[in-house]
N, C-alpha and C positions, 0 to 999 in steps of 0.2 A: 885444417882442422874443421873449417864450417864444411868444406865438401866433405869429408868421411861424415859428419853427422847428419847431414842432407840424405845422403845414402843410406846412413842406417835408417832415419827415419823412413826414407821409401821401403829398404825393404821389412822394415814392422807394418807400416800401411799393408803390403802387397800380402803378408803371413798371413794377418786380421783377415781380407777378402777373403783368399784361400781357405780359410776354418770357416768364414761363413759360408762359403758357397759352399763346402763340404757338407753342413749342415741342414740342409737345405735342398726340399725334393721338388723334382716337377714332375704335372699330375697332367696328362691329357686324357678328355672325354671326348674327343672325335678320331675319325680317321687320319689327320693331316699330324704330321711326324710333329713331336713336342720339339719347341726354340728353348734353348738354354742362354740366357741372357746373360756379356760378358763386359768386359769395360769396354766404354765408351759407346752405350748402346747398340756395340756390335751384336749379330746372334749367330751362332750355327747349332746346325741342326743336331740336335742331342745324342749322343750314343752314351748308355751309360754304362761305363767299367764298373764292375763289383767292388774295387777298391773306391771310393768317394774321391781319398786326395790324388789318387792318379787320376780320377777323371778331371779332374779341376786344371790337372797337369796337361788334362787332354784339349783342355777347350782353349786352353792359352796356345796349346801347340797349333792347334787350328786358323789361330790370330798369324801366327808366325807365318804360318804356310801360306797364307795369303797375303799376308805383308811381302814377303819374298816374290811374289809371282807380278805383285803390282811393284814392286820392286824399290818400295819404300821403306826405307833405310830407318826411320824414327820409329815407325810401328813395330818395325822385326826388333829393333833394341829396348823397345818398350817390353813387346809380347814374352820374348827371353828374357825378360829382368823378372817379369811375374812365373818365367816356368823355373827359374832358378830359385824363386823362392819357398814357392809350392814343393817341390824335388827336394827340399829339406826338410818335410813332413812325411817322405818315402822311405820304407825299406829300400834297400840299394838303389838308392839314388844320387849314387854321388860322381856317376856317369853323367848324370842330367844338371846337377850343376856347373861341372868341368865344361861341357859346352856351352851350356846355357849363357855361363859368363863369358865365355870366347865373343859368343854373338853380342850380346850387349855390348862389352869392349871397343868392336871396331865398328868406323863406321866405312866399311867396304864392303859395298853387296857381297860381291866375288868372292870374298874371305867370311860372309855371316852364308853363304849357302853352303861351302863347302864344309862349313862346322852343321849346317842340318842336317847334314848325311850322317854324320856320326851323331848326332842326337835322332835321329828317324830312327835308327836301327839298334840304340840303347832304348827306346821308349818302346819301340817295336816288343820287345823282348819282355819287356817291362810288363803290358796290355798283354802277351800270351803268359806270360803268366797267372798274372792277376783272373783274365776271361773279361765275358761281356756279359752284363744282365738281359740288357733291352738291345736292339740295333744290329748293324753292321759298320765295321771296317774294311778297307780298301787298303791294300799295299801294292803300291801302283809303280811304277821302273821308266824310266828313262835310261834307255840305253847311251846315249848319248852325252851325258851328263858328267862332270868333270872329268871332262876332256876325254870323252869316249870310255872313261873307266865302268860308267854306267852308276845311279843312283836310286835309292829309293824314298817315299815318302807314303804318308799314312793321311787316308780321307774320308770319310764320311759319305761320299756322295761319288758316282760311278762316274762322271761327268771328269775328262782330265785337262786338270789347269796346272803345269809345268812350274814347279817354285824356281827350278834352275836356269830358268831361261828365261821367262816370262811371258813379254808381249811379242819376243824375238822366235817363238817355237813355244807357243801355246801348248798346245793340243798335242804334243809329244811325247810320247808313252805309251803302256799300257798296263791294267790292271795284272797284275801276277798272282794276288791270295785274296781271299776273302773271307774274314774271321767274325764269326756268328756264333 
């Protein structure tokens, strides 16, 4: 009983954020790409989706993407707990919470990456939809990647850092599309 209400309470906390970072613009007056500041004083670098709650959906996915690469297992079930929350403020988004919770769920790297492939390519779908206001995305390919089936993931930055593999096969991949 106290954990179901532990958990609802997180994910009412995690809604709250969600609507306020929705709410809420960043302004840059220089040349150097705007930071979108995310929990835990994490930042990456802003792209922003015409849809607001997808973008909010996007910056968590970002969190995930690099939790996975450094291959820490607390951040990726963290980062998925807020994209699953976020994805219940989506038109069809009920692809993105069916993984979303998968990855929260376990704690086995191996089993939260192979669930990002199938969230990479529902969110994918999701962003060509929606389009992009400001920026660029990256949809980058590992051939390699469960188990030679090959995978995809979604980046902000041309630079490839392997969620699948991590520190074992960094830099493996390469860019496939580029949505502008």
């Amino acid at each position: 009983m106290k954990k179901s209400l532990l958990i609802s309470s997180i994910a009412g906390a995690l809604t709250l954020i969600f609507l306020a970072a929705c709410s809420s613009s960043i302004t840059n007056t220089n040349d150097t790409p705007a930071v979108a500041k995310t929990a835990g004083n994490k930042s990456t670098t802003h792209v922003l989706l015409k849809d607001d709650k997808l973008n909010a959906v996007y910056q968590q996915y970002a969190l995930l993407r690099d939790a996975l690469t450094k291959g820490n297992i607390k951040e990726a079930r963290f980062a998925s707990n807020a994209i699953e929350a976020g994805a219940r403020e989506i038109k069809d988004g009920e692809s993105l919470i069916t993984s979303a919770s998968r990855i929260t769920a376990t704690a086995n790297i191996e089993e939260q990456r192979i669930t990002f492939s199938i969230l990479s390519n529902d969110l994918l779908k999701l962003i060509k939809q929606s389009g992009i206001d400001k920026g660029e995305l990256y949809v980058d390919y590992c051939p390699m990647a469960l188990a030679d089936k090959g995978a995809i993931w979604i980046n902000h930055e041309k630079a490839i850092q392997n969620p699948y593999f991590g520190e074992k096969m960094m830099t493996c991949g390469e860019i496939r599309e580029t949505i502008n």
